[in-house]
Backbone bond lengths (Angstrom), bond angles and torsions (degrees), N, CA, C in turn:
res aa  C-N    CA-C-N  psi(-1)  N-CA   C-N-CA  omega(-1)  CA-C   N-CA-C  phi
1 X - - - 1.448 - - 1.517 110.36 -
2 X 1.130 111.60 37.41 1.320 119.22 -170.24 1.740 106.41 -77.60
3 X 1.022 106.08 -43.72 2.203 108.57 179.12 1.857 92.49 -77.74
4 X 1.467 85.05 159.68 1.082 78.74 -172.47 1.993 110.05 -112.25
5 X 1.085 92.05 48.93 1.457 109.63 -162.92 1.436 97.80 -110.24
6 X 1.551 121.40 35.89 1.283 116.11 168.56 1.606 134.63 -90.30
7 X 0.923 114.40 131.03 1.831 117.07 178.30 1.120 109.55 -69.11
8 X 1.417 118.59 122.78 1.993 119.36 151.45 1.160 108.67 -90.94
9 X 1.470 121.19 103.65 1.680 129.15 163.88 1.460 99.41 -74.92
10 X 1.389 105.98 103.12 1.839 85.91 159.16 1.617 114.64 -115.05
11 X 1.223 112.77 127.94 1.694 113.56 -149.62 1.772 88.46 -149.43
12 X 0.847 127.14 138.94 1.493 142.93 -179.56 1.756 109.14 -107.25
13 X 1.366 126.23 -13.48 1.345 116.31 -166.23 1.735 89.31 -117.15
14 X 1.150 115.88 144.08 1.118 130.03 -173.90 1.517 114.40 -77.80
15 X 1.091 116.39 -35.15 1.679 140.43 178.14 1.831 100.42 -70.80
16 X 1.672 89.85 -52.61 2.015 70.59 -171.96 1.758 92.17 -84.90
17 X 0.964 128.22 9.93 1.637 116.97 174.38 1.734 120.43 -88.13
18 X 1.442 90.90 -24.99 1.636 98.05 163.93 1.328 109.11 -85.80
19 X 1.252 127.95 -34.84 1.357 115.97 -168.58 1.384 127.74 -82.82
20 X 1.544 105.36 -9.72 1.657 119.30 167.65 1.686 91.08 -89.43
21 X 0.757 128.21 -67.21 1.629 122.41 -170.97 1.437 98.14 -32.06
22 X 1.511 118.98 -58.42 1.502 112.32 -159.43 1.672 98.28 -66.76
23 X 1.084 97.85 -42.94 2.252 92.78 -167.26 1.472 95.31 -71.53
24 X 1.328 158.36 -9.37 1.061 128.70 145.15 1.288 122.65 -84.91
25 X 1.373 114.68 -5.51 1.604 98.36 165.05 1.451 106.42 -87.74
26 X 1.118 125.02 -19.66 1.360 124.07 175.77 1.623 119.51 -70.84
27 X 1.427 111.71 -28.75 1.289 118.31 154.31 1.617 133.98 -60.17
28 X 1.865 111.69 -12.37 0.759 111.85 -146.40 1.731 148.96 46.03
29 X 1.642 104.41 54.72 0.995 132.66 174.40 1.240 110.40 -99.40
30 X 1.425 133.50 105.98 1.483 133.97 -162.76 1.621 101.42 -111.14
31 X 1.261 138.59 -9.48 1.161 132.15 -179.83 1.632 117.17 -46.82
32 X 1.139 130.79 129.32 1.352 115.10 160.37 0.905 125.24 -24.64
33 X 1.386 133.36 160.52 1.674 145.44 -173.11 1.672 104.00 -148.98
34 X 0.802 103.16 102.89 1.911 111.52 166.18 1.039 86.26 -85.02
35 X 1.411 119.21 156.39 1.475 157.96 132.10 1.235 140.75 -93.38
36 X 1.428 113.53 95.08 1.884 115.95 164.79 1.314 121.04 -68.21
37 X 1.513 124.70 121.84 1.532 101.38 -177.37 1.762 95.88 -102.05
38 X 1.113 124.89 25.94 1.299 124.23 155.06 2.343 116.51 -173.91
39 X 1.181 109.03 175.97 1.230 92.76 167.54 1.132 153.35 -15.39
40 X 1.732 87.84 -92.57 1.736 90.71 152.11 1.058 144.73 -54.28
41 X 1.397 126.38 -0.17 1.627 133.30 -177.66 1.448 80.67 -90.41
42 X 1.189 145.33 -73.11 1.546 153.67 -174.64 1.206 106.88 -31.62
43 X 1.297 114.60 -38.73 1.902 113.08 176.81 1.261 108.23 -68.03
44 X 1.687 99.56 -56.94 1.810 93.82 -169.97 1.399 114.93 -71.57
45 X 1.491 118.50 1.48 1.610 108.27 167.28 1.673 112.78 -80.68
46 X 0.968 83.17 -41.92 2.090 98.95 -165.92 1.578 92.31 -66.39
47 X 1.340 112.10 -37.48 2.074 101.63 -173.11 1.377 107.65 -110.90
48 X 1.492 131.26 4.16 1.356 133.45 156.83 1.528 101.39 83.19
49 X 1.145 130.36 26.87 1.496 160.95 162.66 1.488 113.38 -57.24
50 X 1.324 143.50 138.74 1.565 133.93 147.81 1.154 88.09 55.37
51 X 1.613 121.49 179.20 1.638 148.18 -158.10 1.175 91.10 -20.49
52 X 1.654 142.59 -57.82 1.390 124.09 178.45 1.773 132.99 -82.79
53 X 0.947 128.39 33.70 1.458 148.45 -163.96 1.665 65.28 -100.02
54 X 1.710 76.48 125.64 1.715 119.60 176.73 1.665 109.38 80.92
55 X 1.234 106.89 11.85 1.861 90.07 -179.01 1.250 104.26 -90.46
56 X 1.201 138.16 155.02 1.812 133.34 -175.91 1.536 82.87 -66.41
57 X 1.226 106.99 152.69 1.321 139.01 178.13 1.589 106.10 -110.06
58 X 1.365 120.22 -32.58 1.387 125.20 -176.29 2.202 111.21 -63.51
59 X 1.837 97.09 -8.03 1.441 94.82 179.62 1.611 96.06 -109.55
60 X 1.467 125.61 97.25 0.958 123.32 152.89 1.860 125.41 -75.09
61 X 1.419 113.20 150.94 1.651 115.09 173.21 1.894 94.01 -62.30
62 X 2.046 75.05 145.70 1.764 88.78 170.40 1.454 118.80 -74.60
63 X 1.866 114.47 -3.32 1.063 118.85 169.48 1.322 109.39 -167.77
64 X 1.495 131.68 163.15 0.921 124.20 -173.88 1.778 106.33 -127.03
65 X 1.274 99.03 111.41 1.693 83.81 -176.72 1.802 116.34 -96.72
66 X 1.498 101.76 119.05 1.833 110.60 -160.07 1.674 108.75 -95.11
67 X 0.826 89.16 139.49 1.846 90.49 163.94 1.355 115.14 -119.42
68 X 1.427 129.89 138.33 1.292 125.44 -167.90 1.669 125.75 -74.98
69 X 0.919 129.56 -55.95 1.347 153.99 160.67 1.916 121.66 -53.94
70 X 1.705 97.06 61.04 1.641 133.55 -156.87 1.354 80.85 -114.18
71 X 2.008 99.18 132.93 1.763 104.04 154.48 1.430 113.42 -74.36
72 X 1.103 105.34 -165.85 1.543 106.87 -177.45 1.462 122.54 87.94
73 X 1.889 82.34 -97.87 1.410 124.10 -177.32 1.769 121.85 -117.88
74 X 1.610 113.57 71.65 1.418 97.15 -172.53 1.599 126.91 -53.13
75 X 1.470 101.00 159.11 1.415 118.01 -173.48 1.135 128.67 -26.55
76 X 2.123 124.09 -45.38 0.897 140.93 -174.61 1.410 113.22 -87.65
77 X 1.568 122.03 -17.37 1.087 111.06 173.54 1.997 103.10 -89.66
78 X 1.229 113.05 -23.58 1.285 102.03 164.53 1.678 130.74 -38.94
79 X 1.558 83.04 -56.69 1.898 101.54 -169.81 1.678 89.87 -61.70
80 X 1.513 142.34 -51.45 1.284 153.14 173.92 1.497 89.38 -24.70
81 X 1.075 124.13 -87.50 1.641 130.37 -166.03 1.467 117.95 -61.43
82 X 1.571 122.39 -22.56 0.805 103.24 145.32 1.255 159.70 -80.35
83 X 1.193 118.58 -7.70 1.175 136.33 147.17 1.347 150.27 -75.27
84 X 1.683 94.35 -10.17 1.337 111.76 157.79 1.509 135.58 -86.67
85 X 1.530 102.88 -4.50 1.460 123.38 166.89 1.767 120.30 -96.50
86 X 1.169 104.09 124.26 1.577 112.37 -179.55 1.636 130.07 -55.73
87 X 1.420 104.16 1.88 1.142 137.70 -154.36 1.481 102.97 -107.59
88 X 1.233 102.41 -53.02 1.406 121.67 -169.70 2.001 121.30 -118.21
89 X 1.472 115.05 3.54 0.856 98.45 -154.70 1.908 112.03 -99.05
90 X 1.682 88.40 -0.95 1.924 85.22 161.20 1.707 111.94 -104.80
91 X 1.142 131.69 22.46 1.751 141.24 165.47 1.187 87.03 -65.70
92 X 1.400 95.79 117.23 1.727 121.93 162.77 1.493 107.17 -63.48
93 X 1.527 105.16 121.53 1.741 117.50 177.97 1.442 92.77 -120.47
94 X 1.302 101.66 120.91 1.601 115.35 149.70 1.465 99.26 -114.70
95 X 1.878 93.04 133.82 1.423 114.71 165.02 1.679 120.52 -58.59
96 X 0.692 157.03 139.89 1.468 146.03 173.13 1.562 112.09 -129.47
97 X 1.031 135.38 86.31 1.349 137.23 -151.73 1.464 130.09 -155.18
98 X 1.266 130.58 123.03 1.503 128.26 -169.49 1.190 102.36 -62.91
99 X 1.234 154.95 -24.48 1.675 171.07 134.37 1.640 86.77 12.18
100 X 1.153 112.99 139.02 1.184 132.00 157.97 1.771 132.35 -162.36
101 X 1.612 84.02 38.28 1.529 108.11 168.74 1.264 112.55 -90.42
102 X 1.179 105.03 135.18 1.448 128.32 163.75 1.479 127.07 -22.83
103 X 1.250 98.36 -59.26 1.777 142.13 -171.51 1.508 80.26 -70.30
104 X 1.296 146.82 -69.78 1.427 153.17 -144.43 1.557 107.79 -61.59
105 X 1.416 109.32 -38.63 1.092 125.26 -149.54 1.717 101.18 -87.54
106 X 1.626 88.68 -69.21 1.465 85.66 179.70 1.806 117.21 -58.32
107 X 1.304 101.70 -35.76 1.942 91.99 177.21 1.510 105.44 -44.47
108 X 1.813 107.94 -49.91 1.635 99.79 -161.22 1.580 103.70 -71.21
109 X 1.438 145.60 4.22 1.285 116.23 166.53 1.403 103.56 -126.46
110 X 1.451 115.53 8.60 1.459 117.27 142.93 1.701 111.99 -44.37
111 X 1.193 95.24 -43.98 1.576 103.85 -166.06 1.551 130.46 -82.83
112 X 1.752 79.43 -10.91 1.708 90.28 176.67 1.474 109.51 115.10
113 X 1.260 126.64 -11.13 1.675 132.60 172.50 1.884 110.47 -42.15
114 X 0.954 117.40 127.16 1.784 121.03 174.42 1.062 90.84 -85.69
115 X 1.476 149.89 -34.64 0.876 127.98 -179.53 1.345 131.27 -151.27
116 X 1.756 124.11 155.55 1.827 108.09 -159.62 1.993 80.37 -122.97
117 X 0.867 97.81 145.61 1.714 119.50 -171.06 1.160 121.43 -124.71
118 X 1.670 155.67 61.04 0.775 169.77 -167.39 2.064 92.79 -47.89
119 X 1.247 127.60 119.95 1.441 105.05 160.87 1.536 96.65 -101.67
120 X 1.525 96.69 157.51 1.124 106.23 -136.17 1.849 81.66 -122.63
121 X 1.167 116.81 124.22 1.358 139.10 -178.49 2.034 110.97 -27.28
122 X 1.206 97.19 -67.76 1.819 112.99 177.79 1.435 107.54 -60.58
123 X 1.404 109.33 152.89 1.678 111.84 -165.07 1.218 85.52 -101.29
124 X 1.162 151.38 11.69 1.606 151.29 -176.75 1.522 107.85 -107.81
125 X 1.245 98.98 -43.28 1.477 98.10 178.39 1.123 114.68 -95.41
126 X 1.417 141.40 9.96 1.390 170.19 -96.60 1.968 105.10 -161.01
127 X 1.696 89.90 -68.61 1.559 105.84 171.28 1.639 101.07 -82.12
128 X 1.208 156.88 -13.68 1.062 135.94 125.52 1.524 134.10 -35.69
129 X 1.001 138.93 -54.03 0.965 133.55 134.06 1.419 131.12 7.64
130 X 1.687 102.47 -112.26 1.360 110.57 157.02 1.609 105.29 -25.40
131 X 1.378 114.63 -83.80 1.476 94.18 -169.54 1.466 122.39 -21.81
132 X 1.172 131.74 -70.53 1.658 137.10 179.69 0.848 119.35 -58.62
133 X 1.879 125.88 -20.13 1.572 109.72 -174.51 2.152 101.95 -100.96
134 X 1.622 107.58 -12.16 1.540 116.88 151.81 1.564 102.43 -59.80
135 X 1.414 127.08 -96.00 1.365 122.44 169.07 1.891 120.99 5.68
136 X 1.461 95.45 -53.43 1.755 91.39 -161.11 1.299 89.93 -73.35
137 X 1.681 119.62 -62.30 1.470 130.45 -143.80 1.328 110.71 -79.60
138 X 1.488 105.53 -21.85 1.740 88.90 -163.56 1.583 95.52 -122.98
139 X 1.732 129.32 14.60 1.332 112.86 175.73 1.393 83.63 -124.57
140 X 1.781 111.58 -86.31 1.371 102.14 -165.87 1.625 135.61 -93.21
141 X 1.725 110.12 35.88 1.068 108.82 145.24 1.686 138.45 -116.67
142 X 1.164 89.62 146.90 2.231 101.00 -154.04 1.466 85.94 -87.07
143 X 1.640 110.79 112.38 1.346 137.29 138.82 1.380 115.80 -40.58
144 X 1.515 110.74 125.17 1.431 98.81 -177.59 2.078 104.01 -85.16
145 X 1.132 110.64 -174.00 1.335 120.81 -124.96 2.123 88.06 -100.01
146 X 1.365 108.39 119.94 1.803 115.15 -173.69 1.632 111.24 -36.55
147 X 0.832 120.68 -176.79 1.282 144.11 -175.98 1.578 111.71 38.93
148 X 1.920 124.04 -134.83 1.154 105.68 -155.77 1.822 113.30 -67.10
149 X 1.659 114.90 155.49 1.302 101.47 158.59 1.327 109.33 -116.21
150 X 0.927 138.81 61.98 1.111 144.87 164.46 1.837 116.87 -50.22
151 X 2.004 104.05 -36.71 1.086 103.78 -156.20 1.970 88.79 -83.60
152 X 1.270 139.35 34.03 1.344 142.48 -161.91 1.338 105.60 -97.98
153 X 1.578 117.69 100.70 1.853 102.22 -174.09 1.616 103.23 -103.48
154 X 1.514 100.49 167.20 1.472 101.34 -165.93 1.911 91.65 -128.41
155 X 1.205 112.03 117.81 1.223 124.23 159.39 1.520 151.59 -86.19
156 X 1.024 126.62 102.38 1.296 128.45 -127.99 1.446 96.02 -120.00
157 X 1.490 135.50 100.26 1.717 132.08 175.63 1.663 111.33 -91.60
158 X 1.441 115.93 148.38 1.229 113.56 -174.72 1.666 99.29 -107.29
C-alpha cells in the first residue's frame, strides 16, 4: 500500500463485492482495493483502529467507494465521521449503492458525499460504471495536497 492510489470498497454483500472487484479489473483498474465488509471495519482502516492499529494513517485511499446499508456501522454514519475528522475530511466518498431513496441521497451529500452512485443492476452497465468512476477518481481527478489542511476555505453566500 505504498502509492497512495488506493480504493476503500466498503460493501457488505459478497455478490456486489465480487462484482465491483471484477468490473474494475475488467476495466483495467490495477490500484489496490481494500475491503470493508461493514462500517466499522472502514473506520478502523481509515483511523488505524482495531485489525488496523499500526498501519500509517498518513496513506489514505484516493477514494473510498461506500455502500449504505453496512452492519455495525451504517454507511451514512460512516461518511458522518468522516468528515468530522481533520484527517479524513477532504477523502473523496462516493456512495455506491442500490438505494434509490430520496431521503438517501440528500442525507449522503448533506453529509459531504462527492458522489451518489446508483449500481446499476446489468453487468454491462455495471463495468461502465466502474470504468468512469476509475477514470474520474483515480486519473483525472487532482487530490488535494497530504498532510495539514488548514489552508481549506469554506464559502458561504447569502
Amino acid at each position: 500500500m505504498e502509492n497512495n492510489k488506493v480504493i476503500l470498497l466498503v460493501e457488505d454483500n459478497p455478490d456486489d463485492e465480487a462484482l465491483t472487484l471484477r468490473a474494475l479489473k475488467k476495466n483495467n483498474i490495477k490500484n489496490e482495493v481494500v475491503v470493508a465488509r461493514d462500517g466499522a471495519e472502514a473506520l478502523e482502516f481509515l483511523f488505524g483502529t482495531g485489525k488496523y492499529a499500526g498501519r500509517n494513517t498518513d496513506v489514505i485511499p484516493q477514494v473510498v467507494l461506500l455502500d449504505l446499508k453496512l452492519p455495525k456501522v451504517e454507511g451514512l454514519e460512516v461518511l458522518r465521521q468522516v468528515r468530522a475528522d481533520k484527517r479524513t475530511k477532504l477523502l473523496p466518498v462516493v456512495i455506491l449503492t442500490s438505494s434509490n431513496e430520496e431521503q438517501d441521497r440528500i442525507q449522503g451529500y448533506g453529509l459531504g458525499a462527492n458522489s451518489y452512485v446508483r449500481k446499476p443492476v446489468d453487468f454491462s452497465q455495471f463495468l461502465e460504471a466502474a470504468r468512469q468512476l476509475g477514470l474520474y477518481w483515480l486519473v483525472l481527478n487532482e487530490a488535494p495536497p497530504p498532510g495539514d489542511h488548514r489552508w481549506v476555505f469554506r464559502f458561504e453566500f447569502c
